[in-house]
C-alpha positions in Angstrom: 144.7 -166.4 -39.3 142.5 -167.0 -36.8 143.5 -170.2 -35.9 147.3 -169.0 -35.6 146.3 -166.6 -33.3 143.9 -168.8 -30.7 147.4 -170.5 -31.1 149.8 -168.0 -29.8 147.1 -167.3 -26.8 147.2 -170.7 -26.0 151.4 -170.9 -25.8 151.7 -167.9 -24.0 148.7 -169.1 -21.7 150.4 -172.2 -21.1 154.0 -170.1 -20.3 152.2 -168.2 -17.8 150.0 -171.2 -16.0 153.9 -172.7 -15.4 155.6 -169.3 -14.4 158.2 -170.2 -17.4 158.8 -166.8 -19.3 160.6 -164.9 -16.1 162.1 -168.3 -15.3 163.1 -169.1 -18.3 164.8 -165.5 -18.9 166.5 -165.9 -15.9 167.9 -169.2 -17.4 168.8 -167.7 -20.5 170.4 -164.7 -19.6 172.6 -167.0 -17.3 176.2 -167.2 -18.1 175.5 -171.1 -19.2 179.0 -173.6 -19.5 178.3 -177.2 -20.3 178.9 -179.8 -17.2 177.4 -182.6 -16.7 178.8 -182.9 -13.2 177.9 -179.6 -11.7 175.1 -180.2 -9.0 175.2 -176.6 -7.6 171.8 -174.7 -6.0 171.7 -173.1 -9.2 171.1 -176.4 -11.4 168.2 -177.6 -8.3 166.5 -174.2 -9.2 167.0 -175.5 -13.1 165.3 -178.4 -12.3 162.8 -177.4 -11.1 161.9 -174.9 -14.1 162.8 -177.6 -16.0 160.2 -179.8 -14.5 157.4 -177.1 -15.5 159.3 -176.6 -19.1 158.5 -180.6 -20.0 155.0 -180.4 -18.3 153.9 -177.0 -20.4 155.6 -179.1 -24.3 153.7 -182.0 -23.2 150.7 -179.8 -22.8 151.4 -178.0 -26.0 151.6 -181.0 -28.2 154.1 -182.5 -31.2 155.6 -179.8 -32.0 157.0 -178.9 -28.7 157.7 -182.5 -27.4 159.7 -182.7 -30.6 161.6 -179.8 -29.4 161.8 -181.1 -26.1 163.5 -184.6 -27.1 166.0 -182.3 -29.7 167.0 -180.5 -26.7 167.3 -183.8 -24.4 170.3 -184.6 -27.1 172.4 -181.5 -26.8 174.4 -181.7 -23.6 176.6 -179.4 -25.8 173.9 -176.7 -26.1 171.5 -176.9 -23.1 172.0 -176.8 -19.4 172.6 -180.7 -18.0 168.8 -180.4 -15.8 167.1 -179.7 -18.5 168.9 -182.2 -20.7 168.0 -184.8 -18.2 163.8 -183.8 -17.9 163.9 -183.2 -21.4 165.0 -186.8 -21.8 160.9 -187.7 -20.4 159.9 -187.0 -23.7 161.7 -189.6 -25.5 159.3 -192.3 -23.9 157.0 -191.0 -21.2 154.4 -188.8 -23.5 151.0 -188.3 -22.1 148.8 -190.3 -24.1 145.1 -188.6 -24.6 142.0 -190.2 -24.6 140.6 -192.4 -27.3 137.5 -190.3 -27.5 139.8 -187.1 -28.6 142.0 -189.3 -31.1 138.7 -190.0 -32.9 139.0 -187.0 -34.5 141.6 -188.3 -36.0 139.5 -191.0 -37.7 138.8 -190.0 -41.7 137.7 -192.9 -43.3 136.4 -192.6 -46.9 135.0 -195.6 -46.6 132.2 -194.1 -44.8 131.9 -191.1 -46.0 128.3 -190.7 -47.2 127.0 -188.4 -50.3 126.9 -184.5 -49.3 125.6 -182.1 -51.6 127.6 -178.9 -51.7 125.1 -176.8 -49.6 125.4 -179.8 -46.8 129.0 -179.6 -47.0 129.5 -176.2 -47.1 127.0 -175.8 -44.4 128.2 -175.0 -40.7 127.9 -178.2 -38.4 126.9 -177.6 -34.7 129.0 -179.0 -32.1 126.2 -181.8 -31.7 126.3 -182.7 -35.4 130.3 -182.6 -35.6 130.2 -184.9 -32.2 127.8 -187.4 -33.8 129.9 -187.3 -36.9 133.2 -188.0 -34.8 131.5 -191.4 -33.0 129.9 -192.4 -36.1 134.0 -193.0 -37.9 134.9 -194.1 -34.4 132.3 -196.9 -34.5 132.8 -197.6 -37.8 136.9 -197.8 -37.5 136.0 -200.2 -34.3 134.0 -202.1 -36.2 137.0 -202.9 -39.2 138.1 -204.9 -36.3 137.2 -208.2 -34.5 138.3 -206.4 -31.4 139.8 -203.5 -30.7 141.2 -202.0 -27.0 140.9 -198.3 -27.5 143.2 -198.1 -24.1 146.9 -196.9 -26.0 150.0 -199.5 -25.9 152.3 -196.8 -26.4 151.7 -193.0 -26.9 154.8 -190.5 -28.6 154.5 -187.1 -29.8 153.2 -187.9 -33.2 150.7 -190.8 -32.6 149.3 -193.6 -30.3 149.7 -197.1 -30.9 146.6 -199.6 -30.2 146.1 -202.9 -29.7 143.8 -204.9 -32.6 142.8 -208.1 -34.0 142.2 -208.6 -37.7 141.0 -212.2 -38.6 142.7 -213.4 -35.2 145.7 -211.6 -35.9 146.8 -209.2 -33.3 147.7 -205.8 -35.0 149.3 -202.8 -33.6 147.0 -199.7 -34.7 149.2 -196.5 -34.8 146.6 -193.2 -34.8 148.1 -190.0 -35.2 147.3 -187.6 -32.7 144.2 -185.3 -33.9 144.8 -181.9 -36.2 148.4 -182.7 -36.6 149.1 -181.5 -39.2 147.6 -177.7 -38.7 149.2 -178.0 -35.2 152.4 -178.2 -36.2 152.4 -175.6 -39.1 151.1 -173.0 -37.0 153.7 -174.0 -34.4 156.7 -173.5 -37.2 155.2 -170.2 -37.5 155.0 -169.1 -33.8 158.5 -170.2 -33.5 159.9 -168.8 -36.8 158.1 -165.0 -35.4 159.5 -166.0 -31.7 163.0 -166.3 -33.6 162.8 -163.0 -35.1 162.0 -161.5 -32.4 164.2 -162.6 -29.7 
């Protein structure tokens, strides 16, 4: 539960840091008709929320770039400037750092023996950051070289460049607590439904 709600401060954090909930009530309540031509004031002022609307899903993570690219596909549904930012998404994510997609790294290969107490036991942020580089070093090291500098980055995962045995491999990493991110996400949104 707690996670869920260091979640919601985080969205609404990021909604204030771009000015998007007055701007994007203004843009709701706004008598919307789809066309794809119309290049009035009103669509330069769109953009321009538009602009911050990208920046704050990119910030959020997945789940909201994933909204983001749905809404870059419905001309039918959303107003044409946000359809075109939108459209950033389906190629232009962020990428994070290497040193933040280690986390990502869970390799039972080196998983050593822990007895319950040890497991069950609360790491310190030293112990948990000495943890994280020891499966990043260990990954690297499956590897006769590895460029921890992403080829590509999407919404889901990064995609890095390897080589195995002298074979060059692409080495897709999902982004780090995935999973948790985007099921808290769903929940935010489901509440956020109900409500509006």
């Amino acid at each position: 539960m707690l996670g869920k709600t260091n979640r919601y401060l985080e969205v609404i954090g990021v909604l204030i840091k771009y000015n998007l909930i007055p701007e994007l009530y203004r843009d709701l309540h706004a008598d919307y008709i789809s066309n794809p031509d119309c290049t009035c004031a009103f669509d330069i002022k769109s953009r321009q929320t538009a602009v911050k609307l990208r920046q704050a899903f990119e910030e959020l993570g997945p789940t909201f770039i994933k909204m983001g690219q749905t809404m870059s596909k419905r001309p039918d549904l959303v107003p044409q400037p946000y359809v075109i930012e939108m459209a950033n998404l389906q190629d232009k994510v962020k990428s994070i750092p290497f040193e933040e997609m280690d986390k990502s790294l869970d390799l039972a290969c080196i998983c050593g023996y822990e007895t319950r107490e040890e497991r069950n036991r609360k790491k310190s942020k030293e112990e948990m950051k000495a943890e994280r580089e020891r499966k990043a070093k260990a990954f690297i090291e499956i590897f006769d070289s590895f460029d921890p500098n992403p080829i590509a980055s999407g919404s889901i995962a990064q995609v890095y460049k390897g080589v195995i045995e002298g074979k060059s491999v692409a080495v897709k990493i999902l982004r780090p607590n995935l999973i948790d991110t985007i099921n808290i996400d769903l929940s935010i949104l489901k509440i956020s439904i109900f409500l509006y």
